[in-house]
C-alpha positions as CSV (number, residue, x, y, z in Angstrom):
1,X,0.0,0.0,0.0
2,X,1.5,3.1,-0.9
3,X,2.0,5.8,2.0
4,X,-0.9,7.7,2.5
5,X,1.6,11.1,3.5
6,X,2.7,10.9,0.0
7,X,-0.8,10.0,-2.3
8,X,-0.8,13.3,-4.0
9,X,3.2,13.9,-4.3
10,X,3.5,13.3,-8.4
11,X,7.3,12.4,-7.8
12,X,6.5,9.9,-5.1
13,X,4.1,8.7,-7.4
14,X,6.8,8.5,-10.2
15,X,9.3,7.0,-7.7
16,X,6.8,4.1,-6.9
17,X,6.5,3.3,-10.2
18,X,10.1,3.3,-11.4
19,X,10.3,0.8,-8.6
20,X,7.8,-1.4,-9.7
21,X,8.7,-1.7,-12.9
22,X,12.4,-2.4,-12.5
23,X,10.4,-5.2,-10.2
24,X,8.7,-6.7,-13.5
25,X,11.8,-6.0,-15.8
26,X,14.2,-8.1,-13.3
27,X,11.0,-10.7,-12.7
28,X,10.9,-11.0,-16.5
29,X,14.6,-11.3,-16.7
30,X,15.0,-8.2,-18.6
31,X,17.9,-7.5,-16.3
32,X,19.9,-5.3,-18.2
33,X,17.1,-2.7,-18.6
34,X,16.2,-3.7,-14.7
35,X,20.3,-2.6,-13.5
36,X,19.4,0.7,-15.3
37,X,16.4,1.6,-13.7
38,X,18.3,0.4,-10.2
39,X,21.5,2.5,-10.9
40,X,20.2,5.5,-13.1
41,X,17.1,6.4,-13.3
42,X,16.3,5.1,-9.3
43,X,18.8,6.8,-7.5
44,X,18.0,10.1,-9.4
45,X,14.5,10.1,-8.4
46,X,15.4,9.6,-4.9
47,X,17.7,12.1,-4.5
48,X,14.9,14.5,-6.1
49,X,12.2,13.4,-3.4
50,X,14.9,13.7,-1.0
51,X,15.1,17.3,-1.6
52,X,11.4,18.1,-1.3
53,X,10.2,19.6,2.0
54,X,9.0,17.0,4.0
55,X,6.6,17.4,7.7
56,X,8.5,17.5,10.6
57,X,9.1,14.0,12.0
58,X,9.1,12.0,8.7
59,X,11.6,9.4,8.3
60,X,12.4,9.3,4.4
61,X,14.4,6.4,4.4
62,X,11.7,4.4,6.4
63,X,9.5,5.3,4.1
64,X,11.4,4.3,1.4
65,X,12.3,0.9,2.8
66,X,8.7,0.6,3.1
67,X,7.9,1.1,-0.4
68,X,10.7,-0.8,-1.4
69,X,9.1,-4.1,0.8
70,X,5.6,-3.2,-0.4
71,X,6.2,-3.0,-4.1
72,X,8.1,-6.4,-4.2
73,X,5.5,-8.1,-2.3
74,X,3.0,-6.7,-4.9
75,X,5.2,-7.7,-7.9
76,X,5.7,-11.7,-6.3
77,X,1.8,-11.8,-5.5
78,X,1.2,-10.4,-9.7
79,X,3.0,-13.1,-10.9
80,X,1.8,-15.7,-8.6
81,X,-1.6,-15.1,-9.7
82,X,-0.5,-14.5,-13.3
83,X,1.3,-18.3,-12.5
84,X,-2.4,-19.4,-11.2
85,X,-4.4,-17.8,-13.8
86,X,-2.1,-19.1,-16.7
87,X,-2.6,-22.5,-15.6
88,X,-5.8,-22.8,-15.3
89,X,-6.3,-21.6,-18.7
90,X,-3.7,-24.3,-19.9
91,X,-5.8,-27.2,-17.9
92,X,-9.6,-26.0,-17.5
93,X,-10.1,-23.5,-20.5
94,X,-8.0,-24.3,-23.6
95,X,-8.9,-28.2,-23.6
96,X,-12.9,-27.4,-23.5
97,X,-12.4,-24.6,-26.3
98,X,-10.9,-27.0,-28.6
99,X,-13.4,-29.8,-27.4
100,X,-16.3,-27.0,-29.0
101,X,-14.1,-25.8,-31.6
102,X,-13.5,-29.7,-32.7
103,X,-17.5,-30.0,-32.8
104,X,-18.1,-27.1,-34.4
105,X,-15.7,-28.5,-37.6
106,X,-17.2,-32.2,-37.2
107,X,-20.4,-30.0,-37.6
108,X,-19.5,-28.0,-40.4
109,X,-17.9,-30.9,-42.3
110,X,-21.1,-33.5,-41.6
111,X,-23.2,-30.4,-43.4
112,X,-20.6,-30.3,-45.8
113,X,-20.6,-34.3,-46.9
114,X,-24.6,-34.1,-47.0
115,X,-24.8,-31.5,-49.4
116,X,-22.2,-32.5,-51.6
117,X,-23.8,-36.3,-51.0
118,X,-27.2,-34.7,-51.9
119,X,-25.4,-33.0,-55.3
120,X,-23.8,-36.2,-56.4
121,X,-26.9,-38.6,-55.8
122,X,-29.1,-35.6,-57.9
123,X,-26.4,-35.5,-60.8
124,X,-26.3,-38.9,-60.7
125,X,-30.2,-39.3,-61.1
126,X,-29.9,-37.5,-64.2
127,X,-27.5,-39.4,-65.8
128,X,-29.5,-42.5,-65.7
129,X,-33.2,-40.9,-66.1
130,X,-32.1,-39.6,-69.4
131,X,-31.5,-41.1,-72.5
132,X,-27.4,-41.0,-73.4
133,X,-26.7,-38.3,-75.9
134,X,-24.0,-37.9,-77.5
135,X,-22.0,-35.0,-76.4
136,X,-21.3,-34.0,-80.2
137,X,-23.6,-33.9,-83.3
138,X,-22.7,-34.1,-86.5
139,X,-24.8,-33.0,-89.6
140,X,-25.6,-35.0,-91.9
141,X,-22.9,-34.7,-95.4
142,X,-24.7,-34.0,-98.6
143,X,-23.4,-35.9,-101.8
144,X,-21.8,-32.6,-103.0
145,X,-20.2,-31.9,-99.2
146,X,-18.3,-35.2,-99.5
147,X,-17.4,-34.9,-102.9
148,X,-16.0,-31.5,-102.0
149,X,-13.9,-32.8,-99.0
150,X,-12.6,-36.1,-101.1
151,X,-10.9,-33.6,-103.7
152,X,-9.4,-31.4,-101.0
């Protein structure tokens, strides 16, 4: 939980979220841009909040160690449920979507085969209902067409 004396201080709030995410880069083992935010960008920040004028009484570096514990803890429990949530997608969700997408393509394929079965059976109907034809017809020759096509 981020401390309640600094809610509204933008650079706290930038602070915070540097810290976080050089969390995420080093959990992600993006270390190299992880060391940069740690030695940098980090220390930077910190020396700027340092300078701010703070209430009398308030213990900076406690309140940084506090953040510090905080924002850890926050990035472990993230990718602890990210862990939990991935698996259960793996086991629970991903085998029932491809059970339904399965039956959706037996589905589609079953319509398919009965309307192409339907096709041939009708095409094949005609062929025997009607009388064989050939698929070329010739005109009769006259005497003089054959004649004609003799001499050439």
């Amino acid at each position: 939980m981020m401390n309640r004396a600094y809610a509204n201080d933008p650079l706290w709030i930038s602070l915070v979220d540097q810290f976080r995410e050089a969390c995420v880069l080093r959990r992600n083992g993006r270390h190299d841009e992880s060391e940069h935010l740690f030695q940098t960008e980090l220390p930077n920040k910190i020396a700027a909040w340092s300078k701010q004028p703070m209430p009398v009484g308030t213990d900076r570096r406690s309140a940084l160690e506090t953040m510090f514990q905080e924002e850890q803890r926050r990035v472990e429990e993230a990718f602890f449920v990210q862990k939990l949530v991935a698996t259960q997608i793996e086991e629970q969700l991903l085998p029932k979507l491809c059970f339904m997408i399965a039956e959706e393509i037996r589905d589609v394929v079953r319509a398919e085969a009965q309307a192409g079965k339907g096709v041939v059976e009708t095409l094949s109907r005609r062929r025997t209902q009607s009388p064989a034809r050939p698929r070329v017809q010739f005109d009769e020759l006259s005497s003089e067409d054959e004649s004609q096509l003799q001499a050439a």
